[in-house]
Structure formats: structure tokens, C-alpha cells
N, C-alpha and C positions, 0 to 999 in steps of 0.2 A: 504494500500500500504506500503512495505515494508521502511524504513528510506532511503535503498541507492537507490530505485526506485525513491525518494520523488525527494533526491539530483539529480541522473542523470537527471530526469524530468526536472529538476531545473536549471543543465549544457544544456540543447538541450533551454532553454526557454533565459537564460542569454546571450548564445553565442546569438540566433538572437537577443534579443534587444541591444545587443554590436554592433552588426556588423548594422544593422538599422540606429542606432545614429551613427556611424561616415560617414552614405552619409550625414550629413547638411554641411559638412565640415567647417574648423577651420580657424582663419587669419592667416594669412601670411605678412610676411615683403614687400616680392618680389610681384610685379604684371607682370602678363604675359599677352600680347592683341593677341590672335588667330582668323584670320579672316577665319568665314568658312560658304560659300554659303550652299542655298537649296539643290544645286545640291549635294552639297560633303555630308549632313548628311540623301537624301535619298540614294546615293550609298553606304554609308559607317554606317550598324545598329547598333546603340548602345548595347552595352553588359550591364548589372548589373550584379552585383555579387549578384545575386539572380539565375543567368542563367547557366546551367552547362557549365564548362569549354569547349571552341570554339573546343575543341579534340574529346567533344564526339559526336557520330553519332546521327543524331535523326531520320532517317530514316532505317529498314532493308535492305539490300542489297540480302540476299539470304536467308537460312533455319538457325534458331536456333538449335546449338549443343546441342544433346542428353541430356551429364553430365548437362550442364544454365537448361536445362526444368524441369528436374526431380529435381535439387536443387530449381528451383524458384517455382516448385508446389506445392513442399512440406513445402518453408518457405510460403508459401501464407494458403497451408492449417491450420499449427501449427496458423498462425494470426487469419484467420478466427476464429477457434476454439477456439480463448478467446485464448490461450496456448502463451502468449509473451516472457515465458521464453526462452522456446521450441525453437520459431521463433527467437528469438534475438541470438542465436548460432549457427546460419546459417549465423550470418555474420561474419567475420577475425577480429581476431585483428593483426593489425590496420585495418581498411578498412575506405573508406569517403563516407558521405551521404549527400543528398540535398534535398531537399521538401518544394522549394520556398525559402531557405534559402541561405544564403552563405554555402559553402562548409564546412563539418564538419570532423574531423578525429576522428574518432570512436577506442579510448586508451584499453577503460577498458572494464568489462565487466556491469558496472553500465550505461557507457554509452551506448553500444550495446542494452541495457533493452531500456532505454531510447527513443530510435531511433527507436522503436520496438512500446514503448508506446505514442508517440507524431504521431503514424497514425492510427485517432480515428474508422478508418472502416477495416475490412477486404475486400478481393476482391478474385476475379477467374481471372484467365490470360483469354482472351479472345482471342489474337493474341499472337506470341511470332514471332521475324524473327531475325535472323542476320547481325549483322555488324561488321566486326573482330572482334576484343576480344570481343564486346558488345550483347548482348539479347535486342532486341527492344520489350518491352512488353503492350499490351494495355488490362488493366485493367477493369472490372469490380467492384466497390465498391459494396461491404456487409455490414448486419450489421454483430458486434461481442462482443461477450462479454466480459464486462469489456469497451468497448470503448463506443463512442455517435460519430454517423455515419451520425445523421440527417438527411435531405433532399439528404445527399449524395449517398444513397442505389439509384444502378441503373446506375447513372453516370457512366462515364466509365474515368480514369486518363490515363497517356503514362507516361513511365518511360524505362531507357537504365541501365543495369545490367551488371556487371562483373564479371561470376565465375570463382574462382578458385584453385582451389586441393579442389571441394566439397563446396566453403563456397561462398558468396557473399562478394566481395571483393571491388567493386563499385556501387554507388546504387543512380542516379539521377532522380527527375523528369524531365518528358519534356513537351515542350507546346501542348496543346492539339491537334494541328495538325501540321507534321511537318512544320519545316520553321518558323512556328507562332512565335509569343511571349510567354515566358514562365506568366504564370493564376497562381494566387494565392486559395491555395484550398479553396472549398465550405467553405460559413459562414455553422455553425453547427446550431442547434437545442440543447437549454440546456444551462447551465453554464460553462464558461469560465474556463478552468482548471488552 
């Protein structure tokens, strides 16, 4: 693997154990007492900054645009195919990514690699639908080479996409079925990269 592949690897692996360590949270001088019923925290679901931003859709509403399918089949095929360079230039720069993570902004093009290579399977779109700017996509996981796919071959992910002028410009996962709570992906098979 190339040094800036090692680093970017390295930027997608640091930004989550950053963002990770600061849910134990810290002391504080100030104490606050919020009193809050059953009732109010089943009406009202906790968010983590694991969950993509409460903006984006997790469900289709009508057909995915033409230019989302043919950009999102082809960066899916470049992955499949081992090809992460390939696939990693399908996404903008800047653009943000998520995959169980907190939110990332995707700078450089070490990062875009990056972001490319921390998703260890390929896959086939298996559903694609719309929701304004968004492509609701329900994946099928591959294996591919150069990645370790483990037990994950077959599964199927959901993720909400945003092309545009050709590139993927938003790129979250979602919870396996809408509404749900956002799953943290398959344990793999293999050593921990």
C-alpha cells in the first residue's frame, strides 16, 4: 500500500477513535438537573453522531435519477473490481462520508482513497429509489480484491447518496431498515487492519 494510502487509512481510523473518545465526556464546573420521563425519551429518539444527519432521507420516495445510477454503478463496479483508485474519484472534493462513523469531510485526494479503502467488500446496488437530492440504495456486499469482506459476502447494507455534476458528493450509511437504528458493520473475518 502506497505511504499516502497508509496515512489517509490512518486519517479515516484516527478521526473515528477521536470522535469515539469524546462521547465519555469531560467534567464540568456547572451541573445541570434535567428531568425527563419515559414518556418524553420514547417520543423523542436519541440521535448519535454515529447516525447520519436528521436531513437525510432514509427512505425512497419515488425513482432514482438516471445521472445517481449510472455514477453509483459505476463507482460500485470500479470497488468491486479491487480498482479503489478508480472508485475513490467518483467522489468531490470536498464531499462527506459516514459508515457508522461520525461525519467525515473528505479534503484531499489521500482521503477520498481512504474512504474508498476502509469499505472492506464490494457490492451491487440491489434497489436504488429517490428522495430529493438523495439515491436510496440497498446494497448487496461482494467480495473484492485487495479488501477482507468476511462473512459479509451476501448481506445486503442501505446507504443515501448524493450526486453531483457526475461525482458523489454525499455518501451515508443507513440503518438496515428504514426508521431503524443505525448497525454497526459486520465483524470481519481476518486481521484487524
Amino acid at each position: 500500500m502506497a505511504a499516502g494510502c497508509r496515512s489517509a487509512a490512518a486519517w479515516v481510523a484516527a478521526a473515528t477513535a477521536i470522535a469515539l473518545a469524546g462521547c465519555g465526556g469531560g467534567h464540568s464546573s456547572t451541573t445541570t438537573t434535567t428531568t425527563t420521563t419515559l414518556a418524553d425519551r420514547q417520543a423523542t429518539p436519541q440521535r448519535s453522531e454515529l447516525d447520519p444527519p436528521a436531513s437525510v432521507p432514509d427512505r425512497a420516495t419515488g425513482p432514482a435519477r438516471a445521472e445517481a445510477r449510472r455514477v453509483i454503478n459505476a463507482w460500485l463496479r470500479a470497488l468491486r473490481h479491487g480498482e479503489v483508485e478508480r472508485a475513490a474519484h467518483y467522489f468531490a472534493l470536498p464531499s462527506k462520508f459516514q459508515n457508522a462513523t461520525p461525519v467525515l469531510t473528505v479534503h484531499t485526494e489521500a482521503e477520498r482513497i481512504a474512504v474508498n479503502l476502509s469499505l472492506p467488500c464490494g457490492a451491487k446496488a440491489r434497489e436504488m429509489g429517490g428522495a430529493g437530492a438523495y439515491t436510496i440504495v440497498t446494497f448487496e456486499l461482494t467480495k473484492r480484491p485487495g479488501g477482507d469482506c468476511g462473512t459479509g459476502v451476501g448481506n445486503t447494507a442501505r446507504g443515501a447518496i448524493r450526486v453531483e455534476r457526475r461525482h458523489i458528493k454525499e455518501w451515508y450509511r443507513l440503518p438496515d431498515k428504514p426508521g431503524g437504528q443505525q448497525q454497526a458493520p459486520p465483524e470481519l473475518d481476518g486481521p484487524a487492519a
